[in-house]
C-alpha positions in Angstrom: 99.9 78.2 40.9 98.1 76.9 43.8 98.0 80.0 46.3 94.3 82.0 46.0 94.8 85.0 43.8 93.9 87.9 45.1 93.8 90.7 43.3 93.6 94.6 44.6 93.5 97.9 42.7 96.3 100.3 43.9 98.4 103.4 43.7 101.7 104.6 44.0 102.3 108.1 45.5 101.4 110.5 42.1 100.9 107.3 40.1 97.8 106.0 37.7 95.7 103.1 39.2 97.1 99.9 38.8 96.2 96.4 39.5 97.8 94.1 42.0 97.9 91.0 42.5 98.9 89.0 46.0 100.4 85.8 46.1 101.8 84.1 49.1 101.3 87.1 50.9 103.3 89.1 48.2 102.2 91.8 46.2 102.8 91.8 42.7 102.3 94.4 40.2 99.8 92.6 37.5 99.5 95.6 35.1 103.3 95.5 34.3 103.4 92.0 34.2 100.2 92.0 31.6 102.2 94.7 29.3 105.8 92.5 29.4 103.4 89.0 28.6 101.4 91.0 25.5 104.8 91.8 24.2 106.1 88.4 24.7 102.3 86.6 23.5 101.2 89.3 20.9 103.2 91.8 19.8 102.5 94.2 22.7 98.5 94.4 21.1 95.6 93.9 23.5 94.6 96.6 26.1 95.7 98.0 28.7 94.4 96.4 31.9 94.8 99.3 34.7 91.5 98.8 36.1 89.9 95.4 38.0 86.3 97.0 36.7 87.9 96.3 33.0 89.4 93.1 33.7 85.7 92.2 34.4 84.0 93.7 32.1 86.1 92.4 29.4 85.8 89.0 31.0 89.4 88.3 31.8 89.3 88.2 35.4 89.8 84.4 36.1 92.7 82.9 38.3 93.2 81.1 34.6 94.3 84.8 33.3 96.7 85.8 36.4 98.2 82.2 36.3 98.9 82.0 33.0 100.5 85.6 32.5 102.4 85.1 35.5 104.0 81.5 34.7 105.0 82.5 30.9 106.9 85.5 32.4 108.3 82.8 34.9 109.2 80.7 32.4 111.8 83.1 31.1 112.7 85.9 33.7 112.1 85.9 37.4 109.3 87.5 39.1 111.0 89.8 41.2 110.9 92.9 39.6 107.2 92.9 39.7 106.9 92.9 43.2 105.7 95.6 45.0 108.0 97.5 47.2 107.3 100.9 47.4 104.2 102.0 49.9 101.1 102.0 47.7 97.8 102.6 49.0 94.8 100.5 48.0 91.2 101.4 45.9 87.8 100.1 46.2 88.6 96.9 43.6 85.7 98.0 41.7 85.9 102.0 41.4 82.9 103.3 39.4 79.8 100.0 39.7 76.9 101.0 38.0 75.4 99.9 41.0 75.3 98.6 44.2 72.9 96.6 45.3 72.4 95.1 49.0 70.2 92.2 51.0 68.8 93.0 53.7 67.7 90.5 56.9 69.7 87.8 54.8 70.9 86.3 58.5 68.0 85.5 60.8 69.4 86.2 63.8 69.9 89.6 62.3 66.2 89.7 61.4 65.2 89.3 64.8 67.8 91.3 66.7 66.3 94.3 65.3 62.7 93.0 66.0 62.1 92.0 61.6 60.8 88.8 60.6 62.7 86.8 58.3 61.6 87.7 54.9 59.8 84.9 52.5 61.6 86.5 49.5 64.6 88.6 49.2 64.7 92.4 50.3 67.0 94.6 48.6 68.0 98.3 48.7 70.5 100.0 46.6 73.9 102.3 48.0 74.8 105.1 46.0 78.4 104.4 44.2 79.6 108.0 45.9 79.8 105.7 49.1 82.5 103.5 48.2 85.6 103.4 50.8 89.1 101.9 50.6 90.8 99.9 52.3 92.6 101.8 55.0 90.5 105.0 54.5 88.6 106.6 57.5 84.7 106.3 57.7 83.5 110.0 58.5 80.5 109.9 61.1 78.0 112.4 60.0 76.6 115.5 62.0 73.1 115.5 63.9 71.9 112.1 62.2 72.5 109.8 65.3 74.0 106.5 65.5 75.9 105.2 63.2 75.9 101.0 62.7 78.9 98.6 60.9 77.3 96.0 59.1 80.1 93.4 57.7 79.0 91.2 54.7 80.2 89.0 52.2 80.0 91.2 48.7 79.9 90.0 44.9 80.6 91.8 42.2 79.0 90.7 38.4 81.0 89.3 35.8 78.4 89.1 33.4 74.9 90.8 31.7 71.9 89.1 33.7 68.4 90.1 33.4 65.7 87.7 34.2 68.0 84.5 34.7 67.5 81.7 36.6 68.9 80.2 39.4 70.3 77.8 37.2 72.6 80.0 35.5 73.1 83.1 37.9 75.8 81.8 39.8 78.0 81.3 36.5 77.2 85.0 36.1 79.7 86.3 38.5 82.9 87.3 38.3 84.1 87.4 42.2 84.2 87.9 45.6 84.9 90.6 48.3 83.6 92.0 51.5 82.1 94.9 52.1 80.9 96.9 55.3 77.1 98.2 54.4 77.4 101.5 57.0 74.3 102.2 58.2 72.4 105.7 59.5 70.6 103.1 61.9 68.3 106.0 63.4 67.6 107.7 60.4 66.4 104.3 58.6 64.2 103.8 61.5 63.1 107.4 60.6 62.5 106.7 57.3 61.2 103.3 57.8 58.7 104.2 60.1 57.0 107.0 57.5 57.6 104.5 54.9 60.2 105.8 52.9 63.1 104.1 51.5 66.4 103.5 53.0 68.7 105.4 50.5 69.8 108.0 52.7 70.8 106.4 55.7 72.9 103.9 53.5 74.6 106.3 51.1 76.6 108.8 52.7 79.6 109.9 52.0 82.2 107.3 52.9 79.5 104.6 54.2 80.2 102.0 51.8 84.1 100.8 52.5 85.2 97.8 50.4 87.7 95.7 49.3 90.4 95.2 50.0 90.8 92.3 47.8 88.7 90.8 44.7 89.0 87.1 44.1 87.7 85.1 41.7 85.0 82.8 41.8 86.3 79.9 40.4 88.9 79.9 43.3 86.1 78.7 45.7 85.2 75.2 46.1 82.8 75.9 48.0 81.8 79.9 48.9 79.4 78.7 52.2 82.4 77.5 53.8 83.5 80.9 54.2 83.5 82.6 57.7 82.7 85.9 58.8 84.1 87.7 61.3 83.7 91.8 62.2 85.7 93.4 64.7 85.7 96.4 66.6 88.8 97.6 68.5 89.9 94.4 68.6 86.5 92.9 69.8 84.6 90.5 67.8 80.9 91.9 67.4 79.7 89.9 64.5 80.8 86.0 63.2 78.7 83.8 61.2 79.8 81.2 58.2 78.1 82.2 54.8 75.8 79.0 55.1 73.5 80.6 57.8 72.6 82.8 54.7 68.8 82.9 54.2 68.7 83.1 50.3 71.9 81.6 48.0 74.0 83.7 46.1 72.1 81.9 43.3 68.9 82.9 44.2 70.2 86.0 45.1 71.4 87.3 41.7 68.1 85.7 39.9 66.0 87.5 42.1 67.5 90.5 41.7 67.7 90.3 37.6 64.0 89.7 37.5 63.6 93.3 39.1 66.8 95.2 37.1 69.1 94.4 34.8 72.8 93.5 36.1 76.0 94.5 34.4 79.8 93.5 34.7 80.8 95.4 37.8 78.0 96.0 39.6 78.6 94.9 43.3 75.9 92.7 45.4 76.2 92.8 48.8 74.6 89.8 50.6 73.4 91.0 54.0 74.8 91.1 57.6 74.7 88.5 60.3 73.8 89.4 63.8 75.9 91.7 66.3 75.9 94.6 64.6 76.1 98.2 66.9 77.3 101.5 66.5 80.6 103.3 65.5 82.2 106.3 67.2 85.1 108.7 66.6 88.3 107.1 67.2 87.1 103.4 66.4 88.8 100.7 64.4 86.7 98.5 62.4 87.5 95.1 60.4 85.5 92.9 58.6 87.6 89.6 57.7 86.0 86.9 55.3 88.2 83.7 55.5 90.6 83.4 52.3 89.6 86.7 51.0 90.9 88.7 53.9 90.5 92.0 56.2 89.0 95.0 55.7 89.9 98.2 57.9 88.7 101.3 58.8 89.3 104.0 60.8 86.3 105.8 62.0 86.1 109.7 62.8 
């Protein structure tokens, strides 16, 4: 199949997770499909893939895997009865990441428009998992902690183990791509970063970390710096930049960060925001849209 697969975790109304995959601009339902293609391959053994995060961390999750399932069952029934037409809503792709690690000053014009140099090696901070946001679900503003920033960035998410590799080999080391929107306590981490403390806190709040919607695979990208990104609020662009204004690589990115911790399948890299970011209020819309991976949305209250 030539289309990008995109692949989503979802739910039905009083239904398990699931995961979906979009075609054309058509949802499919990829966990049914995988249970009809182990029957038809294997004798129904193999396990149950209900979860993006397993499909990862079992290694499966190549557009080789969704292809392949998809034209055998093509092959010999059609498709459509695995598309999906009830409403469903979406999760983060990647629920329960052991962690989630971010870039910071990544852009320069980002650097400077809050008054930073450009760093001579990379800066990371880490989100707390709690944070994670769906597609669709509403970023709550939090009481008596001031204003509250969107940051849109391109995210990764690890496909394999990595500690100490180089730059070499990182990039073969993940699994695919996203976007997510690193929400940001902005006057608290000026707080904090003023008595030297870390910038936890103002990162991980409840709801701060949306993500998603989609998860695609790396090996559908020629080329990942010829993505663009674009954040907008109500409507109004705030933020566009293409990935190859990026100060560090995803390459070095991932080495860097394996020299300092060890990275697992499923943990989720976030790789720092461009310029134009400012502050959400009640009643806002947000979007964060990475060409050929797609839109993000949030409501803000």
């Amino acid at each position: 199949m030539a289309s990008t697969i995109k692949a989503f975790s979802f739910t039905y109304e009083n239904s398990g997770p699931k995961i979906g995959v979009e075609i054309d601009a058509q949802p499919y339902d990829f966990s049914l499909a995988w249970e009809i293609y182990k029957q038809l391959k294997n004798q129904g053994k193999g396990p149950r893939l209900d979860f993006l995060q397993l499909m990862v961390e079992a290694d499966f999750f190549h557009s080789d895997t969704f292809e392949e399932v998809l034209a055998a069952l093509k092959e010999i029934r059609p498709l459509d009865d695995l598309k999906i037409k009830k409403s469903y809503r979406f999760n983060p792709p990647i629920g329960r990441p052991q962690k989630i690690l971010c870039m910071g000053r990544n852009y320069r014009a980002h650097a400077q428009e809050l008054g930073n140099p450009v760093p001579e090696e990379p800066i990371f901070f880490s989100k707390s998992p709690s944070a994670l946001l769906a597609n669709n679900e509403t970023i709550r503003l939090p009481k008596d902690v001031g204003s509250v920033d969107f940051e849109g960035e391109f995210a990764l998410v690890m496909g394999k183990h990595a500690a100490n590799v180089s730059k070499t080999k990182a990039f073969d080391l993940i699994a695919g791509f996203s976007i997510l929107n690193d929400v940001t306590a902005r006057e608290l981490q000026k707080k904090d970063t003023k008595e030297g403390k870390p910038w936890f806190r103002a990162k991980s709040f409840d709801t701060f970390c949306p993500f998603g919607p989609y998860l695609i695979p790396k090996d559908a990208f020629s080329d990942y710096h010829q993505l663009q990104l674009q954040v907008r609020l109500n409507g109004e662009i705030k933020q566009q930049a293409g990935l190859s204004e990026m100060v560090f690589d995803l390459a070095e990115i991932v080495a860097y960060f394996s020299k300092h911790c060890t990275l697992e399948p499923g943990d989720v890299i976030s790789t720092g925001t461009p310029s134009g970011v400012g502050p959400l209020h009640s009643g806002d819309s947000v979007e964060c849209e990475i060409t050929q991976i797609g839109t993000l949305k949030n409501a803000v209250e």
